[in-house]
N, C-alpha and C positions, 0 to 999 in steps of 0.2 A: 629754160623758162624764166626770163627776165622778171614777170609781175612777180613770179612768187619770191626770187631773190630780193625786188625790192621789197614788198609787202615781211619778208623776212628779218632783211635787216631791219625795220621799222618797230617790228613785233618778235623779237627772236623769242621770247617763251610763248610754247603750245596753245597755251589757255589765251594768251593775249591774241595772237594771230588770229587763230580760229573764231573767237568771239568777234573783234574785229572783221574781217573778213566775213563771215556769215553774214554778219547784219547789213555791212555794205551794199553785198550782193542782193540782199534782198530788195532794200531801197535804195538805187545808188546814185551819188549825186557826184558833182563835179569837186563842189567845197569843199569834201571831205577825203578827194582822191588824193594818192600820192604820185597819178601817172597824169598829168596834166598834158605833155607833149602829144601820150596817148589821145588824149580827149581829143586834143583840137584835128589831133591828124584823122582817126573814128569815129569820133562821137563818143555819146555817155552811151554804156552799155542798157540793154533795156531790162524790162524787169521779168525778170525768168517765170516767177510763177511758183516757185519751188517754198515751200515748208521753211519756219528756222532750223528745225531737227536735220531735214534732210542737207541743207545749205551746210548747218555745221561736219555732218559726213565727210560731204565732199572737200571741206576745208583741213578737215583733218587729215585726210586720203593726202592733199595736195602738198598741204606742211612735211607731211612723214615721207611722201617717196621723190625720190633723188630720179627728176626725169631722164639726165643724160645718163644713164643708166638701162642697157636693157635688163626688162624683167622675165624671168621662167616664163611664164604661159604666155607671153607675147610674141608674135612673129613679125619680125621686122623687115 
């Protein structure tokens, strides 16, 4: 998962990432992105709809788990 590599090394502690990223996603702009190549080649992501509380979950989820990794309850 390349975003979150870069998004990591940008923020490597928990608190920073997560806060960061949350807010991002909720309002996300081009100015503040770190994936610019991404932009021009997708577009700006749109706006989810989702809660800060819940944005922060998911960012927490995303910081903590090591995606090339399988996990127990997943069938791949």
């Amino acid at each position: 998962m390349q975003v979150r590599a870069i998004y990591k090394s940008a923020f490597p502690k928990k608190e920073d990432f997560v806060e960061y990223m949350s807010k991002w996603v909720k309002v996300p702009k081009a100015e503040t992105s770190l994936m610019d190549g991404a932009i021009k080649k997708y577009k700006l992501m749109p706006l989810l709809g989702y809660d800060l509380s819940t944005l922060k979950d998911i960012t927490e989820y995303i910081y903590e788990t090591d995606f090339t990794k399988k996990h127990k309850n997943h069938k791949y």
